[in-house]
SEMILO-711248 format. One record per residue (C-alpha): residue number from 1; chain; residue in one letter; y, x, z. Coordinates in Angstrom, 3 decimals. Layout:
BEGIN
+-----+--------+---------+----------+----------+----------+
! num ! cadena ! residuo !    north !     east !       up !
+-----+--------+---------+----------+----------+----------+
! NUM !      A !       a !        Y !        X !        Z !
...
+-----+--------+---------+----------+----------+----------+
***
This chain:
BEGIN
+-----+--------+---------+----------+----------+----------+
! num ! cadena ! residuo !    north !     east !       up !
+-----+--------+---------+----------+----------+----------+
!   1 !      A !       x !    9.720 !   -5.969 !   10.083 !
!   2 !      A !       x !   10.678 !   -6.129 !    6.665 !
!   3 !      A !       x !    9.088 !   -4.727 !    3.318 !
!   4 !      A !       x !   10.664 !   -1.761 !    1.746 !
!   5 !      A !       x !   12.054 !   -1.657 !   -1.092 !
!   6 !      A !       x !   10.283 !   -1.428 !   -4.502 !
!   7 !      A !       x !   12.023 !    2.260 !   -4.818 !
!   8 !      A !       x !   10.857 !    3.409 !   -1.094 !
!   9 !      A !       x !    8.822 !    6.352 !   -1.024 !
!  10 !      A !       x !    6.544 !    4.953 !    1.066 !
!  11 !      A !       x !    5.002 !    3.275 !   -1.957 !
!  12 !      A !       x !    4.486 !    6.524 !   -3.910 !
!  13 !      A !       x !    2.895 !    8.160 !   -1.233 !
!  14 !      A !       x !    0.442 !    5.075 !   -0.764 !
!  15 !      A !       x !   -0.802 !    5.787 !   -4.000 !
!  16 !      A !       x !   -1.173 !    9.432 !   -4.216 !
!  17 !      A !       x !   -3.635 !    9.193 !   -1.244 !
!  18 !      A !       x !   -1.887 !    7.495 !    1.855 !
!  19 !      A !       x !   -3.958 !    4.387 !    1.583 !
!  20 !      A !       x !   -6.220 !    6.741 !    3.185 !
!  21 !      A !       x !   -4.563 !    6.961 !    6.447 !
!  22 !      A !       x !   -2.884 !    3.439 !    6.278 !
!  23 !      A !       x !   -4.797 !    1.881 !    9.641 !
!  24 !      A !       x !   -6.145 !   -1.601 !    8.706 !
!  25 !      A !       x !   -8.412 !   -3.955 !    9.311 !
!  26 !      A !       x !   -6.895 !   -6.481 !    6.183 !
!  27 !      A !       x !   -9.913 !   -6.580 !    4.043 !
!  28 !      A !       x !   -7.831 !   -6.847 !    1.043 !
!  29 !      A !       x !   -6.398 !   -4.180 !    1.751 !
!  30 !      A !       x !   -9.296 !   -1.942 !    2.191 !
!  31 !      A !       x !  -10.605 !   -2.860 !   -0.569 !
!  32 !      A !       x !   -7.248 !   -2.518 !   -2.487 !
!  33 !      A !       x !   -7.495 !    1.152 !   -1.592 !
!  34 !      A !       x !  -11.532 !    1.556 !   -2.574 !
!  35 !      A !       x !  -10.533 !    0.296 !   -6.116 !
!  36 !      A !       x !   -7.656 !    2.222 !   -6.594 !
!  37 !      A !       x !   -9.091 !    5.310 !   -5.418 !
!  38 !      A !       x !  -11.649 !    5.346 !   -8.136 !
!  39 !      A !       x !   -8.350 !    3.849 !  -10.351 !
!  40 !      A !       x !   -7.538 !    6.269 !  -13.268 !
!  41 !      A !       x !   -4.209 !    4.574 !  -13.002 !
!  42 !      A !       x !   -0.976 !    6.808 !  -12.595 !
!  43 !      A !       x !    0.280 !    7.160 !   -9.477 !
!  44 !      A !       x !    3.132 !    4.959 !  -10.639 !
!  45 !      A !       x !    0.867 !    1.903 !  -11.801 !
!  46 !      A !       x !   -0.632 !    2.256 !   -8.460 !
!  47 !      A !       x !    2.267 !    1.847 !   -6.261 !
!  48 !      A !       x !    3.596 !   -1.149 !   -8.411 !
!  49 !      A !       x !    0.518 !   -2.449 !   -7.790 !
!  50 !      A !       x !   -0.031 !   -1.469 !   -4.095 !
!  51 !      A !       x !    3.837 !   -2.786 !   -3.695 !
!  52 !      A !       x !    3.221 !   -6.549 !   -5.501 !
!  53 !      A !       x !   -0.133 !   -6.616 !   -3.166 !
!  54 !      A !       x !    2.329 !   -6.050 !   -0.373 !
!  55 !      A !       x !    4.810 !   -8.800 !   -1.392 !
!  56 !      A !       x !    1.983 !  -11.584 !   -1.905 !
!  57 !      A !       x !    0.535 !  -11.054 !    1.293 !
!  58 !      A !       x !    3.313 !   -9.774 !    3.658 !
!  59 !      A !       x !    2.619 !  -12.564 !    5.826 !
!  60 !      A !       x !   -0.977 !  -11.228 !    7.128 !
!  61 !      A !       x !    0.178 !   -7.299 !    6.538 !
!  62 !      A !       x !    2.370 !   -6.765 !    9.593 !
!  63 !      A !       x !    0.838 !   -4.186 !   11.560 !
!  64 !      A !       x !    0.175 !   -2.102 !    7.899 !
!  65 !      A !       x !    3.961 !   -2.519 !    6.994 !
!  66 !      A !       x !    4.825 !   -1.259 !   10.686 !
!  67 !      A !       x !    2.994 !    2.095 !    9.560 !
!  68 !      A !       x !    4.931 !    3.127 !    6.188 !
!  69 !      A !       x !    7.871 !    4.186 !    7.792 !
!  70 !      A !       x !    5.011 !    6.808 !    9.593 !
!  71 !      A !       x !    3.446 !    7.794 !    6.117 !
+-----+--------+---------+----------+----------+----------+
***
């Protein structure tokens, strides 16, 4: 499965609280989500940011890229 694109939704929603329900067991990830959570980042900043995580490790994020067409 491919990433989405940079302009997907699926990026905004990540960061206005759908890390929350993204199923994972990537550490990173997790704690990704803990620091932007307490983040007083926009909601724009974060999804760039969630988005370039994404891109570095797409590799080992497979099963949490199968689940943003679901968020």
């Amino acid at each position: 499965m491919s990433l989405p694109p940079r302009t997907a939704t699926c990026w905004q929603r990540l960061a206005t609280g759908g890390l929350k329900q993204l199923k994972t067991s990537n550490l990173g990830a997790q704690m990704l989500g803990q620091r932007l959570e307490m983040s007083k980042l926009s909601a724009a900043q974060k999804a760039d940011e969630i988005y370039a995580f994404f891109v570095k490790w797409e590799r080992g994020l497979t099963n949490e890229i199968s689940q943003l067409a679901g968020l």
